[in-house]
N, C-alpha and C positions, 0 to 999 in steps of 0.2 A: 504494500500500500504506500502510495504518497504520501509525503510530507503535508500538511493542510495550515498555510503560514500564510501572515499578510505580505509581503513583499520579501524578494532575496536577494535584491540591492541593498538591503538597508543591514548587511553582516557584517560592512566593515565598522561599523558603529555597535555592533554588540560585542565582537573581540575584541576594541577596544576596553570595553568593561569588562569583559572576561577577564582578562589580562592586568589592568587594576585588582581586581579581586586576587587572582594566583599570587600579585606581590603583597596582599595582606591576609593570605591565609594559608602560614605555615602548617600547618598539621594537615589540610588534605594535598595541600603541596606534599608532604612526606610519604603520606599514603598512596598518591600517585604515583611517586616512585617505588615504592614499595609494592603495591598491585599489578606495575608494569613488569614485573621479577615476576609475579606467585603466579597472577593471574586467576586469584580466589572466584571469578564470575564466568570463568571461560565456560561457553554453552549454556549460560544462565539468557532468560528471556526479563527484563527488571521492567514493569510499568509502573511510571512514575507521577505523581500529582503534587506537586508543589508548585507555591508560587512561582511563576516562572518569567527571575530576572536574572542577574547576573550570578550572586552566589551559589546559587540553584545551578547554574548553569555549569559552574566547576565543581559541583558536587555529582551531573551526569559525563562529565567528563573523566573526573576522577573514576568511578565505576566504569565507565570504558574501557579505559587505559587498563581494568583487572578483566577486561574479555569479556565483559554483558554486552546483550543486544538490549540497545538502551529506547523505550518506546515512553514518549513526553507530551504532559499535556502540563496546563495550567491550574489551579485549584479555584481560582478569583477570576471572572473576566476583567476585572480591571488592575489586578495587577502585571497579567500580561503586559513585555515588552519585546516589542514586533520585533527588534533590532537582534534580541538578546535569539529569540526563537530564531530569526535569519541566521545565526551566528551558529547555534547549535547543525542546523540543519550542515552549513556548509563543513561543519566540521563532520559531516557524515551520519548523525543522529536521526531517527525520525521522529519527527512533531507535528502536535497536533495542538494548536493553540494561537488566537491572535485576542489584542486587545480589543476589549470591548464588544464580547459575543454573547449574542443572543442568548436566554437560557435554551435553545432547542440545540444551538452551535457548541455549545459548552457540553452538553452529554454528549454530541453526537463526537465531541473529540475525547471524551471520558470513554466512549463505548469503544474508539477507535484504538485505542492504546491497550484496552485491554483485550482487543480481539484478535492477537498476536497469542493469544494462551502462555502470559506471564509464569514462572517459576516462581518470583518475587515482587510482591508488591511495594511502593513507596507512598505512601496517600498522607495526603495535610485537610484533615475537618471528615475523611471518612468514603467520599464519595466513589472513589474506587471500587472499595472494600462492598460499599449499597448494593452498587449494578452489579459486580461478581455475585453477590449471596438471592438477586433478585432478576437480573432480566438475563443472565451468561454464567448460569449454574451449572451447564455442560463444562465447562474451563476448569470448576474448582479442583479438579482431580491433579491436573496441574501444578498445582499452588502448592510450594514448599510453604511460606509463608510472608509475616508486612512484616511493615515499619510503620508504625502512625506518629506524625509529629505534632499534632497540638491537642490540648487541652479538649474543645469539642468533640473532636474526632475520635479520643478515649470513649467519653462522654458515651457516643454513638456504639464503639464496639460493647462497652460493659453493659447497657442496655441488651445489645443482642447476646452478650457470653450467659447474661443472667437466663436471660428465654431461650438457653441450648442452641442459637440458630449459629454462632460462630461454627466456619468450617474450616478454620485452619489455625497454626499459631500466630499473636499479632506479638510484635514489641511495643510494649509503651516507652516509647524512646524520648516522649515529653518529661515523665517522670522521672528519666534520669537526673542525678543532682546536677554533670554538666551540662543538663538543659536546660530545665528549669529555673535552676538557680541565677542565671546567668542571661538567657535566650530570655524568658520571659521575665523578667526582673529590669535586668540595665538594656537588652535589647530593647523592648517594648517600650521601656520608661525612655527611653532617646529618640525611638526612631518615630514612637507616635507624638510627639514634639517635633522633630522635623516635620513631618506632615503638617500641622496646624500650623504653624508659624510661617511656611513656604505659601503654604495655600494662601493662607487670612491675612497676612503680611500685619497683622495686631501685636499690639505689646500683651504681654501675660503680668507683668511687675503691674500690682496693687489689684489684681480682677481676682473674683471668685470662680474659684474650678470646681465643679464638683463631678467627682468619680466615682463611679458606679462598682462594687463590687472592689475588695480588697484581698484577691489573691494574691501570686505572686506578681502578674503583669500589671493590675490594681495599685501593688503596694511603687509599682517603679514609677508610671503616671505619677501618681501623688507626688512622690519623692522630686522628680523630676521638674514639677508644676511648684513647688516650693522653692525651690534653687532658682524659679525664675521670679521668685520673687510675688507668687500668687498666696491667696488666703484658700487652704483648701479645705471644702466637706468630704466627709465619702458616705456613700450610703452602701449599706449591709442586708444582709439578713441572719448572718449569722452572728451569735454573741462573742464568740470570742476573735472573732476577727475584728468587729466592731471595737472593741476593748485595747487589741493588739494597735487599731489606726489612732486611738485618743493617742496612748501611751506615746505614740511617733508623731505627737502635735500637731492632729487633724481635728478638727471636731464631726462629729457625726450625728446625721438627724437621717429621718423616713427622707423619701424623695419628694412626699408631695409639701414637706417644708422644704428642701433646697430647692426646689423649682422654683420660689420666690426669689432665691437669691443670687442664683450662678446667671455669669458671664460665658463661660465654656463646660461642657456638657462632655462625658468620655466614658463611654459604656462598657466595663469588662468582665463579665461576667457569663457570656457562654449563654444569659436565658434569654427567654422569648419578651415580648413587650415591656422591657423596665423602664422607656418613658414612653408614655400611654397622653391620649386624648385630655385626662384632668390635671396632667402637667404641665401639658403644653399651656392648658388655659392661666396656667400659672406664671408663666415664662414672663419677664421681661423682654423692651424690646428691644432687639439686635442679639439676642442669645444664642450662641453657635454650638449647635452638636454635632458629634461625631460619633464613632465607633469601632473602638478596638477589638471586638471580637469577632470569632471566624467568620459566623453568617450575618445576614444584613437583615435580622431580625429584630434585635433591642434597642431599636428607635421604629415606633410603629409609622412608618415613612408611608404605606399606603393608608391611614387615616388621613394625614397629612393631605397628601394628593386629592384626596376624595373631599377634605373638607375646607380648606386653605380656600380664601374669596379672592385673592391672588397670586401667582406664582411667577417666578421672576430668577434668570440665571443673572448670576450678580458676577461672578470671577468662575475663571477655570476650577469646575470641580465641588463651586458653592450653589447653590439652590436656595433660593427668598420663598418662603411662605409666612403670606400675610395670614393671620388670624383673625379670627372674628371679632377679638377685643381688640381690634387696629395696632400688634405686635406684628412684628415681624421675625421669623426664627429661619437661622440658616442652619444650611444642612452638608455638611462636607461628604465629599467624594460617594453619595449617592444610600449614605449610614453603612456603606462596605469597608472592610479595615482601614483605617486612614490614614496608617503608615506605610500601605502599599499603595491600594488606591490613590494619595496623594505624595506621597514617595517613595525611596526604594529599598523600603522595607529596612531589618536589622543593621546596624554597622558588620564589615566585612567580619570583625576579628572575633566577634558573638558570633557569626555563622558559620566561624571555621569550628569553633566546638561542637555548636550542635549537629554539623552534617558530616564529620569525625564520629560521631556517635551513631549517626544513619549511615555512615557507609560501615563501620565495626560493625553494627548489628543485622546489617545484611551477609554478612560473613560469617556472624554464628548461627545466624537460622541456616546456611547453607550447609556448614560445616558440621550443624547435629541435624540434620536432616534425619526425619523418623524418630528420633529421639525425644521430643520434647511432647510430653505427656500435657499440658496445661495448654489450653488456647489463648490466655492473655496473660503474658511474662514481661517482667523487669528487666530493663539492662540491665548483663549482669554485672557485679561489683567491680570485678577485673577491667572490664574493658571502662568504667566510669574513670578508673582509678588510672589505668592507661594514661586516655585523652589529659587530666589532669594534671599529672606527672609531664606529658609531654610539652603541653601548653605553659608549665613553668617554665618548664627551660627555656621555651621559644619567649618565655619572658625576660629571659638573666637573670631568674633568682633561684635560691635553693634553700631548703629545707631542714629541722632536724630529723637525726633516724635514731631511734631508741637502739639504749644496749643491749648484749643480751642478760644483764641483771635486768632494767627497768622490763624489758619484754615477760621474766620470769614472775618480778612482781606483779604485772597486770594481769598476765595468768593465774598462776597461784594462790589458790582462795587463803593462804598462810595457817591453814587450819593441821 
C-alpha cells in the first residue's frame, strides 16, 4: 500500500527537524546505534500511532535502523506535521497521516497501518489497540503485543482488561517513573505553555489560571503557570490530590466557583465535560481555554457551537464564542491538546526518555514472546533503571553506589 501524505516536497523541511531532534536526543541516538548491530525488530511488522512530529519521527527511525517494517499514522489530526510525515516517507517508511483530517480520514489511516497484520503495536490514547479488538479481529493472532503511551489510552485498555476483552499483552509505558515523572510532569508543564503563549501572544504575570485536574501533567501546568508569574486555582475531585495542590501554594475550589474567576482555563484530567454549559455562563469576558488532555472532550466545544449567538476566528488556532450574557470565550487549537495542536509538543530531551522506554519495551515484548502470562504489565524495573542510569551520564553527572556493608544492612533485618 501507499504512502497517504499531504505533499513530498515538503521533506526537506521535516529532516530538517528530524535532524534537530537526533542532536538533542542522546539515548535513542544510542539505541540507534545499538539496534543497527542487534537488529532486535528484524521481521517485526511495528504499527505505530503517535503524534506525528519530529521526535516521533526518530523514535520510527530509530526502530528501523533495528529491522521493523515501520507502518505510521498520526494519533491527533492536528498534531500532524505534513513536513515531518514527507520526511519519514522519503526516508523509506510508510504513512498514513496528514494534518488536519477528517474524523472519516483519520480511521481510515488508523485502519490502514494496521492492515499490514502488525507483530507490534505503538498506540498514544488507544485507538489502535479499539479497531484491532473491534473492526480487524482476524489480525489479533498476529499480535505479539503494545506499547501505550498516555494516561487515557491506559485508561481505555484497563476498562477492556477488566471486561476480559484485552487480547494480547499491552505495556503501560506511561507508568513508567521515566515517563511519567518526567514526560508528563516538566514535559506537559513546558510545552502546554508554549502553546498558549505562541498562540495568545498574552502575558500570564498577574492572570488567574485555573487547572483542571492535579495529576502529574496537572501538577507541571500549575507549576509552570506560577513561574510565570500567574495566581493559580486547581480544581479536583479527588481529596488528597486536592490537599497535595494547597500544600504546593495553589488554592482550590469546585469549578463552578473558579469559572468566576480564571483568565486561562487548562483541562487535564482524561474526563468527559469538566467545563460544561453552567460555567461557561460563568466565565468572564475574554476567558481563554484550552486542553491538555488526549481527547477533545473536556471542554464541551459542541454546546458551544450549538449555542454561542456568535462565532468569530480571532488568530491562528483561537475561536471567539460570544455568549448569551455578551462574554466572549476563546477556545484554542479547536479544545485538542494544545501543546500539539498549537505547538510541537514535548521538549526534544523529555522525549528522548520516554521513547527510550517505547522503543526498550518493544524489545521485551518481542524478546519474551509467549511468555508473558498478564495482558496489562509494567515497565519493567530494569529497563526504567537502564534509560535512567543512561540519561545521567548523557547529563555529566554521577551518582553514589552503596557498599557492600550499607547493601548488607539494608538487607538484613539484624534480627
Amino acid at each position: 500500500m501507499a504512502s497517504e501524505i499531504r505533499d513530498i516536497n515538503l521533506a526537506e523541511s521535516g529532516l530538517r527537524k528530524i535532524e534537530w531532534v537526533r542532536r538533542n536526543c542522546p539515548l535513542l541516538s544510542m539505541l540507534k546505534e545499538e539496534f543497527t548491530k542487534t537488529q532486535p525488530f528484524k521481521g517485526q511488522k511495528i504499527a505505530l500511532s503517535v503524534h506525528l512530529e519530529a521526535k516521533t519521527a526518530y523514535l520510527c527511525l530509530t526502530m528501523a535502523a533495528g529491522g521493523a517494517e515501520m507502518y505510521v499514522t498520526g494519533s491527533n489530526p492536528l498534531s500532524t506535521q505534513d513536513d515531518v510525515a514527507a520526511a519519514l516517507v522519503k526516508e523509506g517508511l510508510e504513512v498514513h497521516a496528514w494534518h488536519g483530517a477528517t474524523d472519516e480520514e483519520y480511521f481510515s489511516h488508523i485502519r490502514a497501518v494496521l492492515s499490514h497484520g502488525p507483530n507490534v503495536i505503538i498506540d498514544d490514547g488507544g485507538d489502535l489497540v479499539h479497531m484491532m479488538h473491534t473492526e480487524l479481529t482476524d489480525l489479533i493472532p498476529g499480535v505479539i503485543g503494545g506499547c501505550e503511551e498516555t494516561t487515557t489510552g491506559i485508561i481505555r485498555l484497563e476498562a477492556m482488561n477488566r471486561e476480559g476483552k484485552l487480547a494480547f499483552p499491552m505495556v503501560r509505558v506511561n507508568n513508567a517513573m521515566m515517563k511519567h515523572f518526567f514526560d508528563n510532569r516538566y514535559g506537559t508543564g513546558q510545552s502546554v505553555w508554549d502553546g498558549i503563549n505562541r498562540t495568545t501572544n498574552l502575558i500570564v504575570a498577574g492572570k488567574i489560571v485555573v487547572v483542571a485536574g492535579y495529576g502529574w501533567c496537572g501538577k507541571g501546568v500549575a507549576m509552570r503557570a506560577k513561574g510565570l508569574g500567574a495566581r493559580v486555582i486547581v480544581t479536583e475531585i479527588n481529596p488528597v490530590r486536592a490537599i497535595e495542590a494547597i500544600m504546593d501554594g495553589f488554592d482550590v475550589m469546585p469549578m463552578a466557583d473558579a469559572a468566576k474567576l480564571g483568565d486561562f482555563f487548562i483541562t487535564v484530567t482524561g474526563c468527559d465535560k469538566v467545563i460544561d454549559e453552567e460555567d461557561f455562563a460563568n466565565m468572564k469576558d475574554g476567558a481563554v481555554l484550552c486542553n491538555a488532555g488526549h481527547f477533545d472532550c473536556e471542554i464541551d466545544i459542541a454546546w458551544l457551537r450549538e449555542h454561542a449567538v456568535e462565532t468569530a476566528p480571532m488568530r491562528d488556532n483561537i475561536i471567539g464564542y460570544k455568549l448569551t450574557t455578551g462574554a466572549w470565550v476563546y477556545i484554542l487549537g479547536e479544545g485538542r491538546l494544545v501543546n500539539l495542536a498549537c505547538g510541537d509538543g514535548h521538549p526534544a530531551e523529555i522525549m528522548d526518555m520516554s521513547f527510550a522506554i517505547q522503543a526498550l519495551s518493544a524489545k521485551y515484548l518481542i524478546e519474551h514472546q509467549g511468555q508473558l502470562t498478564e495482558k496489562l504489565i509494567d515497565v519493567p524495573e530494569e529497563v526504567d533503571m537502564e534509560v535512567a542510569e543512561k540519561k545521567l551520564a548523557f547529563l555529566g553527572k554521577s551518582i553514589d553506589v552503596l557498599t557492600p556493608e550499607q547493601e548488607k544492612y539494608l538487607n538484613e533485618s539484624g534480627i
